[in-house]
C-alpha positions as CSV (number, residue, x, y, z in Angstrom):
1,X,3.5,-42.1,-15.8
2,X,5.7,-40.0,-13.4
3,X,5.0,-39.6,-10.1
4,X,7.0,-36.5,-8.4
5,X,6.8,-35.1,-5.1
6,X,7.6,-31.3,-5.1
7,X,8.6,-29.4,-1.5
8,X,7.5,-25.8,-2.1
9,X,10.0,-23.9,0.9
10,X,8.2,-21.0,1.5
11,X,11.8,-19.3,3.1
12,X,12.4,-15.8,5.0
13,X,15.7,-14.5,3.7
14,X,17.6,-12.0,4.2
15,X,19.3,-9.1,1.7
16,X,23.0,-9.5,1.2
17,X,23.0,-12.4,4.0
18,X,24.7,-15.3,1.4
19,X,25.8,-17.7,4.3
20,X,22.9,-17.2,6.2
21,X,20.4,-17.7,3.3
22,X,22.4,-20.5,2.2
23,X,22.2,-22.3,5.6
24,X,18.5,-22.2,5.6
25,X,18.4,-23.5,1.8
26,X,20.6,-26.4,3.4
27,X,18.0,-27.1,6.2
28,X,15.0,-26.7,4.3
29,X,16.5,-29.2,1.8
30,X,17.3,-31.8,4.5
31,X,13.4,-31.1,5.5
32,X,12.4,-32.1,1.8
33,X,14.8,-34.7,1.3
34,X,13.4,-36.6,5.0
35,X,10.2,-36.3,3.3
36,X,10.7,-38.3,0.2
37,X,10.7,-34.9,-2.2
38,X,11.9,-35.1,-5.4
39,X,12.5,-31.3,-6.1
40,X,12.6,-28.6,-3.4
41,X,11.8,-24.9,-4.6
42,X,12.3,-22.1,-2.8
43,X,11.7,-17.5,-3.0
44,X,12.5,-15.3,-6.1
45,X,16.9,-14.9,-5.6
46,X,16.4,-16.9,-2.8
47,X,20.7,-16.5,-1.7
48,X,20.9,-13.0,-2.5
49,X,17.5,-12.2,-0.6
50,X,14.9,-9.5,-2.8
51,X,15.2,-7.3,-3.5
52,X,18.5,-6.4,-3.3
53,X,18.5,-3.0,-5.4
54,X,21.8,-1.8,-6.6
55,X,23.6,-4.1,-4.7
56,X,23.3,-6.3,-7.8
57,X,25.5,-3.8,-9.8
58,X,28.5,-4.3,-7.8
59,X,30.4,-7.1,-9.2
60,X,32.1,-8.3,-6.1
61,X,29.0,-9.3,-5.4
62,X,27.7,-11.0,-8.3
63,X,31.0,-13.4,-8.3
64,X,30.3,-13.7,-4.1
65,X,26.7,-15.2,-4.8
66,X,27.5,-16.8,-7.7
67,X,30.7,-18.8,-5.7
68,X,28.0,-19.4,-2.9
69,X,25.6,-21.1,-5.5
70,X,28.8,-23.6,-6.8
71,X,29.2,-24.2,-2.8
72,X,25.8,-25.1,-1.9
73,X,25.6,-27.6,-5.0
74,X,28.6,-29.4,-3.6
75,X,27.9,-29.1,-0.2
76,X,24.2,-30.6,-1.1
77,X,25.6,-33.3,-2.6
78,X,28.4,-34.0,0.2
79,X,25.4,-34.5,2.5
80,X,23.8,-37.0,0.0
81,X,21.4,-34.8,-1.3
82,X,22.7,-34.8,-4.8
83,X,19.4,-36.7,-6.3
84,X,17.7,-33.7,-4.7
85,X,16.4,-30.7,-7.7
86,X,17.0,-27.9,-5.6
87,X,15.6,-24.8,-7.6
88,X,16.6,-21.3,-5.9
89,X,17.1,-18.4,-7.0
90,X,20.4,-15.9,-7.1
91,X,22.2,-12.7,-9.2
92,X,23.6,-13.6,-12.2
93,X,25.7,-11.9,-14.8
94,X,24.8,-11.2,-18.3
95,X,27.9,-12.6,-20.2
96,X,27.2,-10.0,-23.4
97,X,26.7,-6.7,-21.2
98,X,28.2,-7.4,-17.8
99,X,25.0,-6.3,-16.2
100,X,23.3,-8.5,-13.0
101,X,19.9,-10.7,-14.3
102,X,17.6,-11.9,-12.1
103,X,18.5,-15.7,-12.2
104,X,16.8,-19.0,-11.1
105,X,19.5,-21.9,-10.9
106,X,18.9,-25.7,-10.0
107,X,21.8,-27.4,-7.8
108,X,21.3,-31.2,-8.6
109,X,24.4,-33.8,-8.5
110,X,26.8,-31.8,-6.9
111,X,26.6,-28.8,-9.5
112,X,24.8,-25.8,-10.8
113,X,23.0,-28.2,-13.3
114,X,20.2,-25.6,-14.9
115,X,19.9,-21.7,-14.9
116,X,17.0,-19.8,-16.1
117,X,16.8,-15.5,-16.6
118,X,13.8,-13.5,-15.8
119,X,12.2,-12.4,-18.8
120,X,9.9,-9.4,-17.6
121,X,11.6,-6.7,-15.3
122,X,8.8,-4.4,-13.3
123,X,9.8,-1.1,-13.2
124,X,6.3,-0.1,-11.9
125,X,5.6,0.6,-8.3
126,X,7.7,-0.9,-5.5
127,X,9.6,-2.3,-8.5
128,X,13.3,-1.2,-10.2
129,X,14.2,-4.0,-12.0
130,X,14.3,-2.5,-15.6
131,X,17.0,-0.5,-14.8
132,X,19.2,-2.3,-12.9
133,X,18.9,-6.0,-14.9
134,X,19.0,-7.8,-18.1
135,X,16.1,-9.7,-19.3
136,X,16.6,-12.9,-20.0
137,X,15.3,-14.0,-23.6
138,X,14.9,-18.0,-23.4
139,X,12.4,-20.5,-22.0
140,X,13.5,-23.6,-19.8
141,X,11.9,-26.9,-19.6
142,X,13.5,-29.2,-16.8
143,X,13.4,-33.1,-17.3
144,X,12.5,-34.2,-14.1
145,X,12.3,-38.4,-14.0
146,X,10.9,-37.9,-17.3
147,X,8.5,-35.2,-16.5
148,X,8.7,-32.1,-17.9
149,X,8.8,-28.9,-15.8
150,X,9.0,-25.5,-17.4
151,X,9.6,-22.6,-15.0
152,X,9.5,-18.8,-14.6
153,X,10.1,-16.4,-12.1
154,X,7.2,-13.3,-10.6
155,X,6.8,-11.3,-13.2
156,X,7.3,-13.6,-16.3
157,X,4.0,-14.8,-15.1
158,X,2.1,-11.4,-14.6
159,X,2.6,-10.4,-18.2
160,X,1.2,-12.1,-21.4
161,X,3.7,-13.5,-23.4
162,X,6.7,-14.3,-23.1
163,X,8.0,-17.8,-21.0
164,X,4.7,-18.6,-20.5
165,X,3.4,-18.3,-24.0
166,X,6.3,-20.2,-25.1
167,X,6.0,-23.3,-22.6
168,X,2.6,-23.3,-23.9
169,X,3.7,-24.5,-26.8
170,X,5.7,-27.3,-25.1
171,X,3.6,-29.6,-23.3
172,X,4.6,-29.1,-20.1
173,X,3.6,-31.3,-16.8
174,X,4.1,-28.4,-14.9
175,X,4.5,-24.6,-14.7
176,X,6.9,-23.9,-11.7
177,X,7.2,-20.4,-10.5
178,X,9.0,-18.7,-7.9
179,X,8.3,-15.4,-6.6
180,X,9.1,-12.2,-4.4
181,X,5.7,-10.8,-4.2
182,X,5.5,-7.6,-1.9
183,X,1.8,-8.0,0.2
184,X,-0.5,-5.4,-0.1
185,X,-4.5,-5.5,1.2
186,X,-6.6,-8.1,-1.6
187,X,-3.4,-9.3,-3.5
188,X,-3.8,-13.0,-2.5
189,X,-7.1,-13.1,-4.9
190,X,-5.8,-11.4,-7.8
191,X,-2.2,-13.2,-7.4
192,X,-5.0,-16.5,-7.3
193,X,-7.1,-15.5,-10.3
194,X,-3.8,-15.3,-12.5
195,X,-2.5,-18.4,-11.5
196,X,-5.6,-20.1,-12.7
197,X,-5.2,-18.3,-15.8
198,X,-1.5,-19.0,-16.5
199,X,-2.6,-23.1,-15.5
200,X,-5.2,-23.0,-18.0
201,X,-2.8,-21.5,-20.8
202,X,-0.2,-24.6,-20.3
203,X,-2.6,-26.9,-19.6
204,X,-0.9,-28.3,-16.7
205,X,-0.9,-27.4,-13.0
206,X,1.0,-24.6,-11.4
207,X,3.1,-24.1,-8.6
208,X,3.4,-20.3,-6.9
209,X,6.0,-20.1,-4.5
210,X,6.2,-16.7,-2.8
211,X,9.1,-15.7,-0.5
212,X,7.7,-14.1,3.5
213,X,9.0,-11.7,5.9
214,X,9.7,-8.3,6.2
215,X,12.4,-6.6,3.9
216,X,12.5,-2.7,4.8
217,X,9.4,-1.1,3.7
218,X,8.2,-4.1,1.6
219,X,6.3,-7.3,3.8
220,X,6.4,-10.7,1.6
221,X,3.2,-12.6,2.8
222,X,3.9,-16.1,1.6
223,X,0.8,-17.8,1.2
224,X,2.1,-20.3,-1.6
225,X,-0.4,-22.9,-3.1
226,X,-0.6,-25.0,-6.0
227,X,-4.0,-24.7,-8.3
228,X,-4.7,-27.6,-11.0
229,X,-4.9,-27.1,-14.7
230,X,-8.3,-26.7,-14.5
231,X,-8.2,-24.2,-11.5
232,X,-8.6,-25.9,-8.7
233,X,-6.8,-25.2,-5.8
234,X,-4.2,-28.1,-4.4
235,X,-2.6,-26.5,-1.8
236,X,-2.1,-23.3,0.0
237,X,0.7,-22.8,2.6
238,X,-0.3,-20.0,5.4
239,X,0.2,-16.7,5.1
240,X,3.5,-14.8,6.9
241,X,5.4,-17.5,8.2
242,X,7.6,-19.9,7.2
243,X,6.7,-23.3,5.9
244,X,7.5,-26.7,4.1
245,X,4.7,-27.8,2.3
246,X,4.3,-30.4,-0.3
247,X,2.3,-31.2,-3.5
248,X,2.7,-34.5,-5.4
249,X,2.3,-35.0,-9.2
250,X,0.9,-37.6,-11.0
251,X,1.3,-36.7,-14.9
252,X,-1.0,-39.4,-15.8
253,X,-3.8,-37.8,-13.8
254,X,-6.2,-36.1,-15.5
255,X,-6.6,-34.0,-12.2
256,X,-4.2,-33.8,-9.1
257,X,-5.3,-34.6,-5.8
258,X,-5.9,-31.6,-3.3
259,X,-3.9,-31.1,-0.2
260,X,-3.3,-29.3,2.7
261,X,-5.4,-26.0,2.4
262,X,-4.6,-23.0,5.1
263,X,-7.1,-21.0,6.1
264,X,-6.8,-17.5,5.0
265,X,-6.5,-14.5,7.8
266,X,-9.4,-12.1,8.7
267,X,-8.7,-8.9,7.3
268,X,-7.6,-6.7,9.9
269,X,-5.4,-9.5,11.2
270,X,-4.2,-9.8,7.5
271,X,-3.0,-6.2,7.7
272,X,-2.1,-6.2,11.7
273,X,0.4,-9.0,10.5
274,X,1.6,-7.3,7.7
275,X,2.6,-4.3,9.9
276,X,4.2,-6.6,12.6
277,X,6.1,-8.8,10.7
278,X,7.7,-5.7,9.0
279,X,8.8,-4.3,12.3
280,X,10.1,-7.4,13.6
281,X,12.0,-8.5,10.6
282,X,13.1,-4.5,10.3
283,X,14.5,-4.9,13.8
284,X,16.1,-8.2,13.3
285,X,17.7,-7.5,10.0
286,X,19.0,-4.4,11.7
287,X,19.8,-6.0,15.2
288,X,17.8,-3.8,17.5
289,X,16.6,-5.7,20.3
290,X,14.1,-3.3,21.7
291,X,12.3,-0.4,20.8
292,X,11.0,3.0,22.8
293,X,7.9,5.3,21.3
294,X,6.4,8.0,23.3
295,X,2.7,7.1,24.7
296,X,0.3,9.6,24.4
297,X,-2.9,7.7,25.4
298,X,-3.8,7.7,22.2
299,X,-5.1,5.3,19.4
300,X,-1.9,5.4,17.0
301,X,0.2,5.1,19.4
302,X,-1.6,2.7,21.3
303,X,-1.9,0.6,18.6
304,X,2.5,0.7,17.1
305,X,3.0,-0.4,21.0
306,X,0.9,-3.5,20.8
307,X,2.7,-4.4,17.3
308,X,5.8,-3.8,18.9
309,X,4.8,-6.3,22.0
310,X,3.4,-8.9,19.4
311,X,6.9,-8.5,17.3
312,X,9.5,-8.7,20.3
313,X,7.9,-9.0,23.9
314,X,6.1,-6.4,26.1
315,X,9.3,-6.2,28.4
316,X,11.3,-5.0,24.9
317,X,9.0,-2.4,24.4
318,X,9.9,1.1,26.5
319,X,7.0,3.5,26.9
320,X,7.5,7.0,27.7
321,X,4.5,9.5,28.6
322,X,5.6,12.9,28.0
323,X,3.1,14.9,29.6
324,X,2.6,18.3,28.8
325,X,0.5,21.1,30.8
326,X,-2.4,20.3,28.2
327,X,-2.6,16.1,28.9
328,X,-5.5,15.5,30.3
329,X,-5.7,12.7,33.4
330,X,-7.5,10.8,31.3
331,X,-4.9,10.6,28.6
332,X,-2.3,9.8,31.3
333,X,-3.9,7.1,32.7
334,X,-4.6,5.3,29.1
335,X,-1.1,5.1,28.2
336,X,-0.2,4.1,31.7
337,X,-3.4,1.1,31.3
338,X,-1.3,0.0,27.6
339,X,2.2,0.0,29.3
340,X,1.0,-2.3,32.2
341,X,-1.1,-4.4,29.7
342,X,1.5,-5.4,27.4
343,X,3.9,-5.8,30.0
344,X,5.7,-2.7,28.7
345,X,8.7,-0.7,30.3
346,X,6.8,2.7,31.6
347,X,8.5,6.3,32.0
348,X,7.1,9.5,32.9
349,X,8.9,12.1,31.5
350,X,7.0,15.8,32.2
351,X,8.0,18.3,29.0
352,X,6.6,21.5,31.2
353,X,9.9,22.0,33.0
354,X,11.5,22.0,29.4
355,X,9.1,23.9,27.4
356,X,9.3,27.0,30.0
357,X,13.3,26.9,29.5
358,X,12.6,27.0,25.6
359,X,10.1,29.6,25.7
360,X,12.0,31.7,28.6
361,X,14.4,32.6,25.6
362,X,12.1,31.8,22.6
363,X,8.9,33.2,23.6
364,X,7.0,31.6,21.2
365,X,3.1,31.5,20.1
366,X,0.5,29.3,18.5
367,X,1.8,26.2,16.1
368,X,5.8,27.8,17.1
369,X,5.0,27.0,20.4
370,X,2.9,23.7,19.8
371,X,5.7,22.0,17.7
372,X,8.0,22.7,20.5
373,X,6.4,20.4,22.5
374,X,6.4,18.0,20.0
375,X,10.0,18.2,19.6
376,X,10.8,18.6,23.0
377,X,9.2,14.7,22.9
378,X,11.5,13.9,20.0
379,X,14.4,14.5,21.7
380,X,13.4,12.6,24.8
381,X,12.6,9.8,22.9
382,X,15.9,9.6,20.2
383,X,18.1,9.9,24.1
384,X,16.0,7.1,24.9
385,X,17.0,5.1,21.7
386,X,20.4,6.2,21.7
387,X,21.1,5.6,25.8
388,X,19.7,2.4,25.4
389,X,20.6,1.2,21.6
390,X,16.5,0.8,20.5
391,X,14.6,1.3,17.7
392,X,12.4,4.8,18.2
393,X,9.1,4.2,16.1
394,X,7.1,6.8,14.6
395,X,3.3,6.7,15.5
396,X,1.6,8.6,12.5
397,X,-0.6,7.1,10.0
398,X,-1.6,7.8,6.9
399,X,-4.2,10.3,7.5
400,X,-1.8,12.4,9.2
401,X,0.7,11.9,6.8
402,X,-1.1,13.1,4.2
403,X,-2.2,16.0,5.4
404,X,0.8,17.1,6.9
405,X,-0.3,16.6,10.6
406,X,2.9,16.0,12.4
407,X,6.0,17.8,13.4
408,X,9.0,17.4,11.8
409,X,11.9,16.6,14.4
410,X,8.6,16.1,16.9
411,X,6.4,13.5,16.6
412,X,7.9,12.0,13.1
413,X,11.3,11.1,14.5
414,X,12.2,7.7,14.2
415,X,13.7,4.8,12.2
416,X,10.3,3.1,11.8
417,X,6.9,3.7,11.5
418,X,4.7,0.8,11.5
419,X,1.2,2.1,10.9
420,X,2.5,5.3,8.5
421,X,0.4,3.1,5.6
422,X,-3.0,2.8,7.6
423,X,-5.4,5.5,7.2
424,X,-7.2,6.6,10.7
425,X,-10.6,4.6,10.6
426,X,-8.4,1.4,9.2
427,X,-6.5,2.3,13.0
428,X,-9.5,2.0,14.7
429,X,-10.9,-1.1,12.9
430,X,-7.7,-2.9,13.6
431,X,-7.3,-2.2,16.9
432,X,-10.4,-3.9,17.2
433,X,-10.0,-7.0,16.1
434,X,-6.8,-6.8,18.3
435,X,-8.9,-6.7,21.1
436,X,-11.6,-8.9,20.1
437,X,-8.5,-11.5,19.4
438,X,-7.1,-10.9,22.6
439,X,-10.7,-11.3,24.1
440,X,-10.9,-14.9,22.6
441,X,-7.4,-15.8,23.9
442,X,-4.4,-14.7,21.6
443,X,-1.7,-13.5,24.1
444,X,1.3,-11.1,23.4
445,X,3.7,-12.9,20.9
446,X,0.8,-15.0,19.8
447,X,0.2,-13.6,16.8
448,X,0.8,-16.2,13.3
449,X,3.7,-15.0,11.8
450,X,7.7,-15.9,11.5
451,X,8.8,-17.2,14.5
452,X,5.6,-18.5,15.9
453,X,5.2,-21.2,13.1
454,X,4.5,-23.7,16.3
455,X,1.3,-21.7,17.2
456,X,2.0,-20.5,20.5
457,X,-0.6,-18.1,21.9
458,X,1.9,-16.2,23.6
459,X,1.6,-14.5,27.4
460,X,-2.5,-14.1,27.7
461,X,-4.0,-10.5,28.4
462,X,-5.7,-10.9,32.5
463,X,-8.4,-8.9,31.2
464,X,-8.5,-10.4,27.9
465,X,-8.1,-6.6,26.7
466,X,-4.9,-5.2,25.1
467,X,-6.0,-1.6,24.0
468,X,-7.4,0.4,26.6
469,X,-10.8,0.9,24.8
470,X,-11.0,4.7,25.9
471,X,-8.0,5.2,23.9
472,X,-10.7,3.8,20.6
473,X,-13.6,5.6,21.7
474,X,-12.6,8.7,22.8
475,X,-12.0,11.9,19.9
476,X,-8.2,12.3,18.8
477,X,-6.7,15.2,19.9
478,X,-2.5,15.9,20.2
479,X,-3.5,17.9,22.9
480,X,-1.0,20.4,22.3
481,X,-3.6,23.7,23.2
482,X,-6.1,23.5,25.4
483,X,-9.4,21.5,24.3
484,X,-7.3,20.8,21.3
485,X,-9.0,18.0,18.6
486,X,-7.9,17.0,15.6
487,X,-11.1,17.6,14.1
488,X,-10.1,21.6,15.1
489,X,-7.9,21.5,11.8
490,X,-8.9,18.1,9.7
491,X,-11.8,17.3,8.7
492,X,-14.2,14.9,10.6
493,X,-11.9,11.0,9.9
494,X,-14.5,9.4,8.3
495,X,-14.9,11.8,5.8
496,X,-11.2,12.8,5.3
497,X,-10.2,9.1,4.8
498,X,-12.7,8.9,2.0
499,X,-11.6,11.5,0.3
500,X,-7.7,10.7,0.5
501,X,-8.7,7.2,-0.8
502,X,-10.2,8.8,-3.9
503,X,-7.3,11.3,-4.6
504,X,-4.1,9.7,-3.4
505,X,-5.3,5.7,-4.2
506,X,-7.2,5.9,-6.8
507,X,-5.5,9.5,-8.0
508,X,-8.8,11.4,-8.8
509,X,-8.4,14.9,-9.6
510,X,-10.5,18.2,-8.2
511,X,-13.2,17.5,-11.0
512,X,-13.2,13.8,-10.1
513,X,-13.4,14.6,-6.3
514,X,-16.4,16.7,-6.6
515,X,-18.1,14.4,-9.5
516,X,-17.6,11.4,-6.4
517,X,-20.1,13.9,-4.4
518,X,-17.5,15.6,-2.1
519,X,-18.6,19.0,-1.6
520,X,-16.2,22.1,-3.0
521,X,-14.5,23.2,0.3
522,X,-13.5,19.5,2.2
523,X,-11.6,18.9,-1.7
524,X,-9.9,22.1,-1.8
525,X,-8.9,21.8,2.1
526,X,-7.8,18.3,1.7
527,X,-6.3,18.6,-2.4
528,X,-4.1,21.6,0.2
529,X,-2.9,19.6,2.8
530,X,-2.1,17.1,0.4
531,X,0.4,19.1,-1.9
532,X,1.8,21.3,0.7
533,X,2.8,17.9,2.9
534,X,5.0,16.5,0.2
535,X,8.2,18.0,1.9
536,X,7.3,16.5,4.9
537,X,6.7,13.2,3.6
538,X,9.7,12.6,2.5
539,X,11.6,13.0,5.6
540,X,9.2,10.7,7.3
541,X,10.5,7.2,8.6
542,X,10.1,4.0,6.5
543,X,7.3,1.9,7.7
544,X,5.8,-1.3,5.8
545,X,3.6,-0.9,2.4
546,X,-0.1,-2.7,3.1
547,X,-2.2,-0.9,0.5
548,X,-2.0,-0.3,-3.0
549,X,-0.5,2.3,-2.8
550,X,2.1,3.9,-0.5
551,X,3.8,7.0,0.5
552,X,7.3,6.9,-0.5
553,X,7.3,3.5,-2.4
554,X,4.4,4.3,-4.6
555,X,3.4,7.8,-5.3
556,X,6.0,10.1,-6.2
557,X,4.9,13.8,-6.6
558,X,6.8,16.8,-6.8
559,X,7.7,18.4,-3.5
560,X,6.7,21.4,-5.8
561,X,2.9,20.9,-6.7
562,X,0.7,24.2,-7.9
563,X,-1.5,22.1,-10.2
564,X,-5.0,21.8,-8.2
565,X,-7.7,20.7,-11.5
C-alpha cells in the first residue's frame, strides 16, 4: 500500500516569461511541500507558458528553457525540496529532427529526473501544434514511492489511442495529465465526461490539471479536479483563478476519498469572467495600466466598461462621450450614469465642431457621412490611448461583427475587444446577471477570478446597480442619422442571432437555413452580410474566444466568398 499526496497547482503563466514562470513554479512548490505533498503538478509547458506559437522554433529559445528547467531542479533542491516530484511542463528539442516537442519534465533530487513528449498535436481550431512540433512516440510510467503513475499531456487524452491505450496495458495507480485547455461556453462537461472515460480505460483515477488566465485571444479557465476510476468526482479546483489544491492516493483503496469540490459559476458569470480575465491578463501581459473606450449610452459599450472596472478599477477606466448632433439626451445621460457608477474617468468630447470642418471640404452624404462620425470618434479615442499610454477597447460584438456593422478606422479601432465573441442577446443576458450580481452585493473588482483568489467583493455599487438599465431596455441604435436603429438595417436581434448561430456555429448552408424554418429573404440578407464582412473582420481587434467558435481563431473563410447554396 502507498499512500501519496498529489498538489495539483493550477498556475497563471505567462508566454516567453521563463524567470517569471519559474518563480511561481518555486512558490507553488514551497506551497506543496508546507503541505506534506509528495508530487506537485502544474499547466501544459508550464515555463515556457502556452501556447507559445513559433516562438518554439527559434532555438535560442529552446536551449533558454531548457537551461531554466536544469536551474529550477537545482535551485529546488538547494531549498530542500529535492524529495519533492515536481512535474511541469516546457519546449523540448527533438534530438533526430531538431524540431521543438511539446515536453513534460519532472525536477526531483536536484535534476531533470523524467521527461515525457506529447504524442497527439491539434492542428484543429485555436490549435497549430502539428506544424510546429514533433510527436512524441513513447509512454512514461513514473515510480512514485512504489506507486506507479503514467502521465500524458491535453491532447494525448482527447484522442483514442495512443499513451493512454498503452498505460492501459500497464497497471497504472494513476493517470496524471496536464493541460492548456482554451475555455469556451459547456467545455467543463465534455472536458468532465472524457476524463471519466479515460479513468475507466486505466482503471485507476485521473488527475486533470488545466493551466488559467488569459493568453491573447485564448482564456484558460482552470477548473482542475480529480474523478475516481469509477467516475466519481474527487476534487474540483474553481474555475479562473489560481489555486493549490490537493488530492491524496491510497493505491490499496478500492475507491478514493472525495475532496474539496468548487462550486461551478452561473453561466453568464461563467462567460462575464471569461471576457474579464482576458482583458486583464491582455493588459498585464502587455503593461497597460488603464484603458479608454468611447461611451455611447449604449448596451455594448456599457457592458466592455464594467469588464474593464471589474479587470483594473473604475478610476483606470477613461470614458469619453462623443456626442454627435444625432445623440439623444437620453443617450448622454446613460453613459454619463455608467461613468459615475463604476467610478470611471468621464470626458465629453462634442464631434459636431469636427464633422462640419470635414464635411466643409468633403461634403459628404448618407453612410460617407455617417462613418465619418464614427471615425471622427476613433481618432479621439486612439489620442486618448496614445496621450495617456491605455489600452483603447473595441465595443462590437459578434452580431455586428458578422454582419459587417461597424466602421473600419471608426468604431472598430482598438487593441482589444472584449465582447467581439458575444452575440447581441448573449450582451443583454449578461449584463443582467451583472446587475442582478451587483444587486446582491458583488462590488467593482469583486468578481472570482486571478487576483481576487481571497474573495474580496470589491468597492459595492450605492445603488446596487452597475448598468444603467435604460441602456438594456431601450432599442440599439448608433444614432448616426436621425431616428436611426439598428433594426433600420439588421434584422430584429433575436432573430438575426439565431440565424448567425445556425450558419457561422454550426456552418449550415442556404438549404440548411431555410430547412431550420428561416424564411428565404432574412437567409439571403444575413448569408450577405456575412460574406461581404470578411474583409472587415480581419482587421478587427483581438478580443477573447468564449464560444465554439470564433472569428479569427476559428472560422477561416475566404475574404473572397461568391458561393451562397
Amino acid at each position: 500500500m502507498t499512500d501519496i499526496r498529489f498538489a495539483l497547482a493550477q498556475i497563471d503563466t505567462c508566454v516567453g516569461d521563463l524567470d517569471s514562470n519559474a518563480d511561481k513554479v518555486m512558490r507553488y512548490a514551497h506551497l506543496a511541500a508546507n503541505n506534506n505533498a509528495q508530487v506537485v503538478v502544474f499547466p501544459e509547458m508550464t515555463l515556457t507558458g502556452y501556447p507559445i506559437e513559433d516562438l518554439a522554433l527559434r532555438a535560442t529559445f529552446r536551449k533558454a528553457a531548457w537551461n531554466k528547467a536544469n536551474w529550477l531542479a537545482t535551485e529546488l533542491a538547494a531549498d530542500g525540496l529535492g524529495d519533492l516530484f515536481v512535474v511541469v511542463g516546457t519546449v523540448g528539442t527533438d534530438r533526430e529532427t531538431s524540431k521543438p516537442r511539446n515536453r513534460l519534465v519532472v525536477l526531483h533530487d536536484g535534476v531533470v529526473w523524467a521527461g515525457y513528449d506529447k504524442h497527439f498535436l491539434p492542428n484543429y481550431g485555436v490549435f497549430d501544434e502539428f506544424r510546429i512540433f514533433s510527436p512524441g512516440n513513447k509512454s512514461m510510467v513514473l515510480d512514485v514511492d512504489g506507486a506507479r503513475i503514467g502521465v500524458a499531456i491535453c491532447e494525448d487524452i482527447w484522442q483514442d489511442g495512443g499513451p493512454v491505450a498503452e498505460l492501459a496495458e500497464q497497471h497504472i495507480d494513476l493517470l496524471l495529465t496536464m493541460n492548456g485547455s482554451p475555455y469556451e461556453e459547456g467545455k467543463t462537461d465534455t472536458r468532465l465526461d472524457l476524463a471519466v472515460r479515460r479513468a475507466a480505460e486505466v482503471n485507476a483515477p485521473m488527475i486533470y490539471l488545466n493551466q488559467v488566465g488569459g493568453q491573447d485571444d485564448l482564456v484558460f479557465d482552470g477548473g482542475s479536479f480529480v474523478v475516481d476510476a469509477d467516475g466519481t468526482l474527487l476534487e474540483r479546483s474553481p474555475m479562473f483563478m489560481e489555486d493549490l489544491s490537493f488530492f491524496d492516493l491510497d493505491t490499496a483503496a478500492e475507491h478514493q476519498q472525495v475532496g474539496v469540490i468548487a462550486a461551478k459559476p452561473d453561466p453568464d458569470e461563467e462567460v462575464y469572467t471569461a471576457c474579464v480575465l482576458g482583458l486583464k491578463d491582455y493588459m498585464a501581459k502587455n503593461h497597460f495600466k488603464g484603458v479608454c473606450l468611447g461611451l455611447s449610452g449604449g448596451i455594448d459599450s456599457a457592458l466592455v466598461a464594467a469588464m474593464a472596472a471589474d479587470a483594473v478599477g473604475g478610476a483606470n477606466v477613461y470614458g469619453i462621450s462623443m456626442p454627435s448632433m444625432y445623440s439623444s439626451d437620453g443617450s448622454k445621460d446613460d453613459a454619463a450614469d455608467l461613468a459615475k457608477n463604476i467610478g470611471a474617468h468621464y470626458d465629453v468630447q462634442p464631434i459636431e465642431p469636427l464633422f462640419v470642418s470635414f464635411q466643409k471640404q468633403l461634403d459628404l452624404e448618407g453612410v460617407a457621412a455617417e462613418n465619418l462620425q464614427a471615425r471622427i470618434r476613433g481618432v479621439i479615442v486612439m489620442a486618448y490611448s496614445n496621450s495617456k499610454g491605455l489600452l483603447a477597447v473595441a465595443t462590437g460584438n459578434k452580431s455586428e461583427l458578422a454582419c459587417g456593422y461597424s466602421t473600419i478606422y471608426g468604431d472598430a479601432v482598438g487593441g482589444y475587444a472584449p465582447i467581439k465573441d458575444l452575440l447581441k442577446t448573449r450582451v443583454w443576458e449578461i449584463s443582467r446577471w451583472r446587475n442582478k450580481a451587483a444587486a446582491e452585493g458583488m462590488g467593482i473588482g469583486g468578481l472570482h477570478v486571478v487576483g481576487n483568489e481571497q474573495g474580496s467583493k470589491g468597492t459595492l455599487l450605492p445603488d446596487g446597480v452597475m448598468i444603467p438599465v435604460n441602456s438594456i431596455e431601450k432599442a440599439p441604435s448608433a444614432e448616426l442619422r436621425p431616428g436611426q436603429k439598428d433594426s433600420d438595417s439588421l434584422p430584429e436581434y433575436e432573430l438575426l442571432d439565431q440565424v448567425l448561430a445556425m450558419y457561422i456555429e454550426h456552418a449550415h448552408g442556404r438549404e440548411d437555413l431555410l430547412a431550420d424554418g428561416f424564411d428565404e429573404t432574412t437567409v439571403d440578407t444575413v448569408m450577405r452580410l456575412v460574406d461581404r464582412a470578411e474583409w472587415k473582420r480581419r482587421q478587427y481587434p483581438l478580443g477573447p474566444k468564449v464560444t465554439a467558435l470564433a472569428f479569427g481563431r476559428d472560422r477561416r473563410l475566404p475574404i473572397t466568398n461568391a458561393f451562397r447554396e
